[in-house]
One Martini backbone bead per residue (centre of mass of N, CA, C, O) as a GRO file, in nm:
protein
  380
    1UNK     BB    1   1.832  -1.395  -2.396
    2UNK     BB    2   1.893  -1.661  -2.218
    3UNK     BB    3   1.993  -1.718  -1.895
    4UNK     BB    4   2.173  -1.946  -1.801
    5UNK     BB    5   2.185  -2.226  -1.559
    6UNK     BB    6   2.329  -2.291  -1.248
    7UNK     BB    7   2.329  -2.545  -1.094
    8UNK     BB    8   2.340  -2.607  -0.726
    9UNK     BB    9   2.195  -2.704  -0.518
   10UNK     BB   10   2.105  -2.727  -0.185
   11UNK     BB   11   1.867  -2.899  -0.197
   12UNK     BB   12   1.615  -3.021  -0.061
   13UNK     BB   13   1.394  -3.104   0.224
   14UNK     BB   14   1.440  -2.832   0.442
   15UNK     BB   15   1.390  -2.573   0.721
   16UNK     BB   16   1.274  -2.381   0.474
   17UNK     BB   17   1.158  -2.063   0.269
   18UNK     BB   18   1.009  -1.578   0.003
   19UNK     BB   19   0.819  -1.187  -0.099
   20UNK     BB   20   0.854  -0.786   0.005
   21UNK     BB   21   0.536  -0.646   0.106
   22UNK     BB   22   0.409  -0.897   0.106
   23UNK     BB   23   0.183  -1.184   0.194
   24UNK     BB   24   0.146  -1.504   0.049
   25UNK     BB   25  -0.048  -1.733  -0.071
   26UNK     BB   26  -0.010  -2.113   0.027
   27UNK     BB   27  -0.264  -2.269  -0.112
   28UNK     BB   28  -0.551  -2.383  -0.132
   29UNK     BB   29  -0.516  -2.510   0.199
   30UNK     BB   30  -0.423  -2.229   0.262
   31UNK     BB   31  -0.464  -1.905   0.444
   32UNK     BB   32  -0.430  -1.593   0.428
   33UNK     BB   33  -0.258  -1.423   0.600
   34UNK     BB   34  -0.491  -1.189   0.630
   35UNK     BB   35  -0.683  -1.392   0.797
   36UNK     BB   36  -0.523  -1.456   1.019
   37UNK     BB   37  -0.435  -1.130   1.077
   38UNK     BB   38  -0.773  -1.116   1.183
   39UNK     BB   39  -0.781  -1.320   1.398
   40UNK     BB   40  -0.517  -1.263   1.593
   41UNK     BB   41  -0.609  -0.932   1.630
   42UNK     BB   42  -0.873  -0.994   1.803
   43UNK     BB   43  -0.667  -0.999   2.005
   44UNK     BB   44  -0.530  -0.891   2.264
   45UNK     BB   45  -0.199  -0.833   2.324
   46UNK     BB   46   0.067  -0.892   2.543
   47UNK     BB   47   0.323  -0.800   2.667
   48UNK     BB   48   0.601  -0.989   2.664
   49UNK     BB   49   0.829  -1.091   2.928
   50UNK     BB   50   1.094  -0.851   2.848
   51UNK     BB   51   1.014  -0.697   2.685
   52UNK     BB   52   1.053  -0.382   2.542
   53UNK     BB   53   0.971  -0.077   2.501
   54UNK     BB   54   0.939   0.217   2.322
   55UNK     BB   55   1.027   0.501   2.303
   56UNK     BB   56   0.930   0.853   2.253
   57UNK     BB   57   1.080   1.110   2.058
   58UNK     BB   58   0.910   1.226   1.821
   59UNK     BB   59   1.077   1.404   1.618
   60UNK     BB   60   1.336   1.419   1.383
   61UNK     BB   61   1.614   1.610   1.404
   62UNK     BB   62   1.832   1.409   1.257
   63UNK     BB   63   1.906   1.259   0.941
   64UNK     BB   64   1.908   1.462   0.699
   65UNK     BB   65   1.872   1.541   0.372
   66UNK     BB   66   1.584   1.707   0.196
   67UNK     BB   67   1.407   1.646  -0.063
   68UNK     BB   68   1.166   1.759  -0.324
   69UNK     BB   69   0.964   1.628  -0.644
   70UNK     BB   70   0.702   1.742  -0.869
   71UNK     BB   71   0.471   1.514  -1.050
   72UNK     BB   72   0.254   1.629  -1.126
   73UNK     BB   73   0.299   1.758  -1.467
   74UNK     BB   74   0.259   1.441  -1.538
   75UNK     BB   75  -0.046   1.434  -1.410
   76UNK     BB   76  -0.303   1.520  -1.549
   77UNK     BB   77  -0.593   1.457  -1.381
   78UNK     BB   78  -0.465   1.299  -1.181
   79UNK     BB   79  -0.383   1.074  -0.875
   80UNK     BB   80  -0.164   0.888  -0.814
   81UNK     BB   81   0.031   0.604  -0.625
   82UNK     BB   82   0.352   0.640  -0.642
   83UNK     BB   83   0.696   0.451  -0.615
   84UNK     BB   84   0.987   0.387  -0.570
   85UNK     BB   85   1.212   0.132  -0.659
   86UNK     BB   86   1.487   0.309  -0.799
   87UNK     BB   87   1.819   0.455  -0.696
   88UNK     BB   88   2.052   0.661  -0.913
   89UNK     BB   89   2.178   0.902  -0.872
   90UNK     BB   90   1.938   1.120  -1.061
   91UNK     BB   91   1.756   0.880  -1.034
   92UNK     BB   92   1.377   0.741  -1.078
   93UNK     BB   93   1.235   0.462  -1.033
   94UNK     BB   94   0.967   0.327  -1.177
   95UNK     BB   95   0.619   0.239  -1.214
   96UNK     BB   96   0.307   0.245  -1.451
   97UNK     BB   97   0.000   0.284  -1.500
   98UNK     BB   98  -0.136   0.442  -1.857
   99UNK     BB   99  -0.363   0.190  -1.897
  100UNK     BB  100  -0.552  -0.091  -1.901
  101UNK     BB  101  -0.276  -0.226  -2.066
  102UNK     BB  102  -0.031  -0.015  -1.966
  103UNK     BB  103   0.284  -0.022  -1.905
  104UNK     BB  104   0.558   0.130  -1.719
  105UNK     BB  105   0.896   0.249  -1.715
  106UNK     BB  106   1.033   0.498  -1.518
  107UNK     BB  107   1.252   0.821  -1.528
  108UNK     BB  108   1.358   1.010  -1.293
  109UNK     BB  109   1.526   1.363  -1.313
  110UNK     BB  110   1.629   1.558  -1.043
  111UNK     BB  111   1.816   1.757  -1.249
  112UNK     BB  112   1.612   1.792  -1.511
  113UNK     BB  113   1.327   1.733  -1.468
  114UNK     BB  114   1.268   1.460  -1.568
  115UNK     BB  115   1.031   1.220  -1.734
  116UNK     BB  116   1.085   0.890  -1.873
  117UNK     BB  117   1.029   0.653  -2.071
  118UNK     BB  118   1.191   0.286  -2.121
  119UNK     BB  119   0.909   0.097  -2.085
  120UNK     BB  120   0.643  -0.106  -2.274
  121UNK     BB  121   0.345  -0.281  -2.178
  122UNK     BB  122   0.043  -0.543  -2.145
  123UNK     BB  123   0.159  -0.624  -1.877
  124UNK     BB  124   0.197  -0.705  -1.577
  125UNK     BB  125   0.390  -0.549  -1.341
  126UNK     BB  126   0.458  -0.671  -1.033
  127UNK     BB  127   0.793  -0.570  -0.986
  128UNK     BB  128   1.087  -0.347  -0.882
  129UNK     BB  129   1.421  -0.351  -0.906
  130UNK     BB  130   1.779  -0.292  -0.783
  131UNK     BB  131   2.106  -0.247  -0.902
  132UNK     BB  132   2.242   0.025  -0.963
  133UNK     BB  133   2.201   0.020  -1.346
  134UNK     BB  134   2.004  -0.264  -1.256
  135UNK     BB  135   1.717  -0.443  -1.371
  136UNK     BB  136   1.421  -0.561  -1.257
  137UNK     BB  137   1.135  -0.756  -1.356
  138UNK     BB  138   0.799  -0.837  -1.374
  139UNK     BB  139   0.572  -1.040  -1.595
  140UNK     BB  140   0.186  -1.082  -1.606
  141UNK     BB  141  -0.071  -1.330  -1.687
  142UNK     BB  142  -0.363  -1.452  -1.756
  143UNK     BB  143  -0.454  -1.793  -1.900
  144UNK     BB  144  -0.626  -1.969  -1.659
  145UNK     BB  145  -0.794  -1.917  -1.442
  146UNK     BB  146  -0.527  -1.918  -1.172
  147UNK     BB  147  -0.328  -1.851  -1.371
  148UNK     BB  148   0.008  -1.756  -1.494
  149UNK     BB  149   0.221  -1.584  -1.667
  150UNK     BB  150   0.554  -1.567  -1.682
  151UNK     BB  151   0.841  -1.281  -1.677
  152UNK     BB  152   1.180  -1.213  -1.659
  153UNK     BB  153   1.399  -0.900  -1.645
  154UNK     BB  154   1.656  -0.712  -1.781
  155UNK     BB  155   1.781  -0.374  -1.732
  156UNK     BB  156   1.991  -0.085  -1.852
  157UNK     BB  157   1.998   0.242  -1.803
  158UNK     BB  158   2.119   0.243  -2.124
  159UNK     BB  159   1.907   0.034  -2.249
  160UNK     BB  160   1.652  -0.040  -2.496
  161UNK     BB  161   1.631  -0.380  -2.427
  162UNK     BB  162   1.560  -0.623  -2.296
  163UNK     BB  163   1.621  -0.925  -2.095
  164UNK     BB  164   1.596  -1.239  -2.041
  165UNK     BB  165   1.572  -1.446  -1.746
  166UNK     BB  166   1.276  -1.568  -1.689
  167UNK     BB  167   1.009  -1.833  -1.685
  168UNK     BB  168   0.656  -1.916  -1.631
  169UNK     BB  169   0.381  -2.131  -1.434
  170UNK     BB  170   0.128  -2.047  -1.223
  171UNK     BB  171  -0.014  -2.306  -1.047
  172UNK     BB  172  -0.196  -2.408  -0.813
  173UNK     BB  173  -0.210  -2.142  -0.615
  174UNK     BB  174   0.019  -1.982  -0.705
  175UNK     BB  175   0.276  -1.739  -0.754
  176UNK     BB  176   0.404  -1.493  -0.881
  177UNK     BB  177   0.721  -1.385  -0.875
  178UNK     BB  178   0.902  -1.210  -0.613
  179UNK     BB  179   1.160  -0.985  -0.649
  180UNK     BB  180   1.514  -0.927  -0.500
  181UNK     BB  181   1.735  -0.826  -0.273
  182UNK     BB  182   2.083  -0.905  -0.238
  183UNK     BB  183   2.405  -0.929  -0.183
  184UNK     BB  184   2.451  -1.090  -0.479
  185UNK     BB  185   2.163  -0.979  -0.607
  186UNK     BB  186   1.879  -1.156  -0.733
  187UNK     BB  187   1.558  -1.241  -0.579
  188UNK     BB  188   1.352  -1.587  -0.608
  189UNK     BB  189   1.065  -1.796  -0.660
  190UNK     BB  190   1.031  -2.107  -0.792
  191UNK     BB  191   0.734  -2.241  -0.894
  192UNK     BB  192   0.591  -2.599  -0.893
  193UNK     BB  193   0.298  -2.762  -1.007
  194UNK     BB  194   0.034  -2.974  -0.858
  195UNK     BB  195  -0.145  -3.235  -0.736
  196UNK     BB  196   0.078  -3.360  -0.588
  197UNK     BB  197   0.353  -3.133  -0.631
  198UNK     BB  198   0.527  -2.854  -0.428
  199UNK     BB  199   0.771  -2.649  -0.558
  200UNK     BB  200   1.012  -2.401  -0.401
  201UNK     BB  201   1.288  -2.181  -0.523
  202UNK     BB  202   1.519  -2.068  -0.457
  203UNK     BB  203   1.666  -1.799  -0.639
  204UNK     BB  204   1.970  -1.661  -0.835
  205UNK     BB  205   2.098  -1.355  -0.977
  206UNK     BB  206   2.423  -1.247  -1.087
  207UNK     BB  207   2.525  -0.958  -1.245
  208UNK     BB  208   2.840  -1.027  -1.287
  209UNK     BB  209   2.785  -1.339  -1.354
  210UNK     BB  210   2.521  -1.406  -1.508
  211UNK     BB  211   2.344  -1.591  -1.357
  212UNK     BB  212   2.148  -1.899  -1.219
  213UNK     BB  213   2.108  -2.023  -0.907
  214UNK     BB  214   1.977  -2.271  -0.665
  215UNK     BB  215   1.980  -2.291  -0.344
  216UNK     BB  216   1.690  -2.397  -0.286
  217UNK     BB  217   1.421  -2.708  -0.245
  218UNK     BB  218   1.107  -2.712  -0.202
  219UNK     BB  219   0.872  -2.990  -0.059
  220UNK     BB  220   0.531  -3.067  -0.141
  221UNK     BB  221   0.280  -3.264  -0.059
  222UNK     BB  222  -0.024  -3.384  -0.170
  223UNK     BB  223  -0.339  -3.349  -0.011
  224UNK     BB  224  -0.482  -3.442   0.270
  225UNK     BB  225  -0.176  -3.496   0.403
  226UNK     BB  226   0.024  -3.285   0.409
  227UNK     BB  227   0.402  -3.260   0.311
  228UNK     BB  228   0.669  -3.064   0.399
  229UNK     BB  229   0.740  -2.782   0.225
  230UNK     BB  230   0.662  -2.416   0.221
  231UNK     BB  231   0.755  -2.132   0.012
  232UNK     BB  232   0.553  -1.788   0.054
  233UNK     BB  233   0.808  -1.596   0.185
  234UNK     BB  234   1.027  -1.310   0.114
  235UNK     BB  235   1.389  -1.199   0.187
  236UNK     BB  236   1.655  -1.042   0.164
  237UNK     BB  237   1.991  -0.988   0.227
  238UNK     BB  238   2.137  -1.101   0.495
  239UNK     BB  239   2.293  -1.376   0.439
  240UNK     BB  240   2.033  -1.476   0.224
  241UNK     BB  241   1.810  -1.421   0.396
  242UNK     BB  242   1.442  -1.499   0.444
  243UNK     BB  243   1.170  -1.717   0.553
  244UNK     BB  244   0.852  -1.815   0.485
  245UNK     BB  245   0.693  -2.129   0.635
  246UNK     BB  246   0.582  -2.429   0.613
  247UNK     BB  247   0.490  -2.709   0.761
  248UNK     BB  248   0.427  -3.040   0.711
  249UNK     BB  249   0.282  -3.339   0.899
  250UNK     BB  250   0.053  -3.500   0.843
  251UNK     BB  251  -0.128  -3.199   0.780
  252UNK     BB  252   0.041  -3.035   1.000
  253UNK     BB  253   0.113  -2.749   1.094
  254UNK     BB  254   0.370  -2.470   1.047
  255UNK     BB  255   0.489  -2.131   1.104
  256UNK     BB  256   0.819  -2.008   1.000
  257UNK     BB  257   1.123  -1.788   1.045
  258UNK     BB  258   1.397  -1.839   0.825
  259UNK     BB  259   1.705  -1.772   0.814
  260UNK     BB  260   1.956  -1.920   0.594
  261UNK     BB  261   2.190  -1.888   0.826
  262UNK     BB  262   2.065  -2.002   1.079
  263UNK     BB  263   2.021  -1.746   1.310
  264UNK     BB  264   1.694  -1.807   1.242
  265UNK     BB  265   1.392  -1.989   1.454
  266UNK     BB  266   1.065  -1.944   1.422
  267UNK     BB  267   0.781  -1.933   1.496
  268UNK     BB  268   0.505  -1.745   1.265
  269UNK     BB  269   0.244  -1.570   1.255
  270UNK     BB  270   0.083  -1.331   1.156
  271UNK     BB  271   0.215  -1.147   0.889
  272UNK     BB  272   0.276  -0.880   0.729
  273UNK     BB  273   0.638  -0.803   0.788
  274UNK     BB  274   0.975  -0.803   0.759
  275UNK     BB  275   1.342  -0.828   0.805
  276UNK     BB  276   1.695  -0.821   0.757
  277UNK     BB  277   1.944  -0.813   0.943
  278UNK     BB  278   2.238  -0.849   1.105
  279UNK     BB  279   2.123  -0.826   1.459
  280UNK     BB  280   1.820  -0.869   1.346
  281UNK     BB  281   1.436  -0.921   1.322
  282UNK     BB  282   1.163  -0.763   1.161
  283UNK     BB  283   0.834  -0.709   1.244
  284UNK     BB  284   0.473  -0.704   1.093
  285UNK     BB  285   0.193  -0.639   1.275
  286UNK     BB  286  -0.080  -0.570   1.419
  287UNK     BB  287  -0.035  -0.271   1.635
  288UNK     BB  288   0.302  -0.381   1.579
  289UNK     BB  289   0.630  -0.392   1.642
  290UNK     BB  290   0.918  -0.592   1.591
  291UNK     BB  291   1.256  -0.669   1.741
  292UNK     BB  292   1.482  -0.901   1.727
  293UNK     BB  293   1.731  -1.103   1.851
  294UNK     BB  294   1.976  -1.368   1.729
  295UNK     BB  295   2.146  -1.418   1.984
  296UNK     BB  296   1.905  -1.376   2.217
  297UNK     BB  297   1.598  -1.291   2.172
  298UNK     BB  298   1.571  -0.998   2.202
  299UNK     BB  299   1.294  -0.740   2.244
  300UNK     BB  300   1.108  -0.519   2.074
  301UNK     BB  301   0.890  -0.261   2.114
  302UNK     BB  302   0.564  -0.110   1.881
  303UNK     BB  303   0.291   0.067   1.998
  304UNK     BB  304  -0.034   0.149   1.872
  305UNK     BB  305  -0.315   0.304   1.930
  306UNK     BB  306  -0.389   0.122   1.672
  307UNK     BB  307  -0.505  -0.205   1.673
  308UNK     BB  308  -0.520  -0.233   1.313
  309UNK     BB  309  -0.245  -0.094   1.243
  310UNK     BB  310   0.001  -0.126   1.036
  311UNK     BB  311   0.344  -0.273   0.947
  312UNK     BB  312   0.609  -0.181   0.736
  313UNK     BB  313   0.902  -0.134   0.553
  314UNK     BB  314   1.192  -0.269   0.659
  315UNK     BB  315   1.484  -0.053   0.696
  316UNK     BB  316   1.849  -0.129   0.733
  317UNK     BB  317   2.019   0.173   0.792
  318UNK     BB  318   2.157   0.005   1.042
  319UNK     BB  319   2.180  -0.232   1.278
  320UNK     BB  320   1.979  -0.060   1.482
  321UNK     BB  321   1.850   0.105   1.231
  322UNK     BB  322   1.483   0.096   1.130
  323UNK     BB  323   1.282   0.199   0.870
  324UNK     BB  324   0.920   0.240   0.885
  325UNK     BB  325   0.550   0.171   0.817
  326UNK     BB  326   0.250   0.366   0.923
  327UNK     BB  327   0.045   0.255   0.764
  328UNK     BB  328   0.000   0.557   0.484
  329UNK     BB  329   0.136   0.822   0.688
  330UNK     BB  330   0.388   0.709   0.835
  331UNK     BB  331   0.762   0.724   0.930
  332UNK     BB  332   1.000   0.545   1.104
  333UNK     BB  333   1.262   0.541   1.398
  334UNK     BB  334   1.427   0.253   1.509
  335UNK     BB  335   1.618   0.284   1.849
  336UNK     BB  336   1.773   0.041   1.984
  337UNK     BB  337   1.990   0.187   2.148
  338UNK     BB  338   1.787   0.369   2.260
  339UNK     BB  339   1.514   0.230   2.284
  340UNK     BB  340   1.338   0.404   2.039
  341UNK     BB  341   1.085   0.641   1.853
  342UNK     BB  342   1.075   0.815   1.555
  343UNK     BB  343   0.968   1.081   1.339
  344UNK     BB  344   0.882   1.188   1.040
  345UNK     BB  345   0.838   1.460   0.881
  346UNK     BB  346   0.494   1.577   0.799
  347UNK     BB  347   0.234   1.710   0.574
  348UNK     BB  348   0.067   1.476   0.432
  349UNK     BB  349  -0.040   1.209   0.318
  350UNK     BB  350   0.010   0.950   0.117
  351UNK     BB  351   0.272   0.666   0.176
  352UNK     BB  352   0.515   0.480   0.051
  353UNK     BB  353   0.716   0.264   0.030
  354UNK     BB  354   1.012   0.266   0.133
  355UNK     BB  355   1.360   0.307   0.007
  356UNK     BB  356   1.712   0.164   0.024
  357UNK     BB  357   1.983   0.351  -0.111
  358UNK     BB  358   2.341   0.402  -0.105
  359UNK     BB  359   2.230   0.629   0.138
  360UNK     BB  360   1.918   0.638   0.019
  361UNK     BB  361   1.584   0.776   0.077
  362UNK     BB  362   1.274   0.702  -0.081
  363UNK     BB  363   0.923   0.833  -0.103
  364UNK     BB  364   0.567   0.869  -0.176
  365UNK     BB  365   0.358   1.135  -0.217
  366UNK     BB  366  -0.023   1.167  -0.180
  367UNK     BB  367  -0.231   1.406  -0.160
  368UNK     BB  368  -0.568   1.582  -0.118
  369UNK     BB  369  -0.500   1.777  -0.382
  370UNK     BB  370  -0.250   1.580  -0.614
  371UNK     BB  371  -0.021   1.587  -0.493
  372UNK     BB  372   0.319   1.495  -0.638
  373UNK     BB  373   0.605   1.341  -0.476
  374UNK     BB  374   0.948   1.294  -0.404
  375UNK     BB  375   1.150   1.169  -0.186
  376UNK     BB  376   1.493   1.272  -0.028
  377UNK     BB  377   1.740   1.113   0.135
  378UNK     BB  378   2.026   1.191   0.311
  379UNK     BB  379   2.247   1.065   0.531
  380UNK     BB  380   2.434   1.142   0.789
   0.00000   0.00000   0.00000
């Protein structure tokens, strides 16, 4: 059964914009993130003015418990690029396609080393988040052309079918919801459009409360000169997240990166990925990590000697230490306070995008002789 939406709307069409690890194509008129930060990234850019550049500190000499878990043994033949999702006392959520038309999601038991399916579909999962013992995820299919149906669901890792939470229809070159987790709940945006009219409202669902509320909604005038608002990323987190958005003015484009909680507003094209915590707003570009301080604007920077490889999955493991990922096999940890960056030890494979849950990190690799392993750091 579906829940109730509790309609709270606080408004209106003012300057903010929503999510997870790759950001979204912004409609029709409006070019991928990725084709931007292709043309920004051919040009050298000069470390700012002002920017302190981050020293390099080698491997991290101390930082937890390291467990390693071998999944090989469940995927004979393969040798996919699994990845953590979701991880809550001794088990590890994931899903993985199990064939052309298969989806599942998956239970991953680091104590019985059991792995368990728990949930199959034949729609596509688009992603998976959790709180404590709380699944959400995305399922969605194209139905014409370019558009989407898509349903969102809950469910505990004790039920064994899940409920509804929201479903609807992404069309005009809108994408289908990617939730996320927030201080209150589970984070997305969900798109209504038109040939006239796009809406993208940020909504929250709330598990203590079961509830369903929009949080704000904007509004884009479509046509040949575009007006109003368009939010095409965002991110969960401290005070409410943040927001990649467009703003249109009679055409006229600027693209901000704005938290909800109005403590960050900049203009902000060409990100790879971004990220909010308490004192700090972390942005993965081409080449390099930036980390802004929002009560001054004061910047760190990483720069990687490879001018065209990525930076994404910030985790703010506390207020200053944020860890993140260099390219897909290399994780690293910036020390704001000390002004450094170290490397996490690996042995080589590609790595998946960190996750950070209740003071555990978690991240797959995937070897080049086809081992599969889970990592899980418990941090000092």
């Amino acid at each position: 059964m579906r829940i109730k939406k509790r309609a709270t709307t606080v408004g209106l069409t003012l300057g903010l914009a929503a999510i997870l690890s790759g950001c979204f194509e912004e409609t029709k008129a409006t070019p991928p993130v990725e084709e931007v930060a292709k043309e920004t990234a051919t040009k050298s850019e000069p470390v700012n003015a002002g920017t302190i550049s981050l020293s390099h500190a080698g491997e991290v000499k101390s930082f937890g418990e390291v467990n390693t878990y071998d999944l090989s043994l469940f995927f004979a033949d393969q040798s996919p690029m699994i990845a953590p999702e979701h991880i809550v006392d001794t088990r590890i959520v994931y899903t993985h396609s199990t064939g052309e038309t298969t989806h599942e999601v998956f239970v991953y038991d680091t104590e019985e080393a059991s792995n368990q399916s728990v949930y199959k579909t034949n729609q596509t999962i688009g992603n998976l988040v959790g709180i404590k013992d709380e699944l959400v995820w995305l399922e969605y299919e194209r139905v014409e052309g370019d558009a989407f149906s898509w349903t969102m669901y809950r469910m505990k890792l004790n039920e064994t079918e899940p409920t509804e939470l929201d479903k609807g229809l992404s069309a005009f070159q809108t994408p289908p919801p990617h939730v996320v987790t927030s201080e209150d709940g589970f984070m997305w945006v969900d798109y209504v459009a038109s040939e006239a009219v796009t809406t993208s409202s940020l909504v929250q669902y709330s598990p203590t409360e079961r509830t369903i509320e929009t949080l704000r909604t904007y509004t884009l005038q479509e046509g040949e000169n575009r007006d109003g608002e368009y939010a095409f990323d965002y991110r969960g987190g401290m005070n409410g997240g943040i927001v990649h958005q467009s703003l249109f003015e009679q055409g006229d484009k600027t693209t901000r990166l704005v938290s909800v909680d109005g403590a960050f507003d900049e203009e902000m094209d060409a990100l790879i990925d971004f990220e909010t915590g308490t004192d700090y707003v972390a942005l993965g570009k081409e080449g390099r990590a930036v980390f802004i301080k929002k009560s001054s604007s004061e910047t760190f920077e990483h720069r990687s000697s490879q001018t065209k490889i990525t930076f994404d999955a910030f985790r703010f493991l506390d207020d200053d230490r944020i860890l993140f990922r260099e390219g897909m096999n290399r994780l690293l940890i910036a020390d704001l306070s000390q002004e450094s960056v170290a490397t996490i030890p690996n042995t080589g494979g590609m790595t998946s995008k960190p996750i950070f849950v209740d003071g555990r990190v978690a991240y797959g690799v995937l070897k080049d002789d086809g081992l599969i392993t889970f990592n899980t750091i418990e941090l000092d």
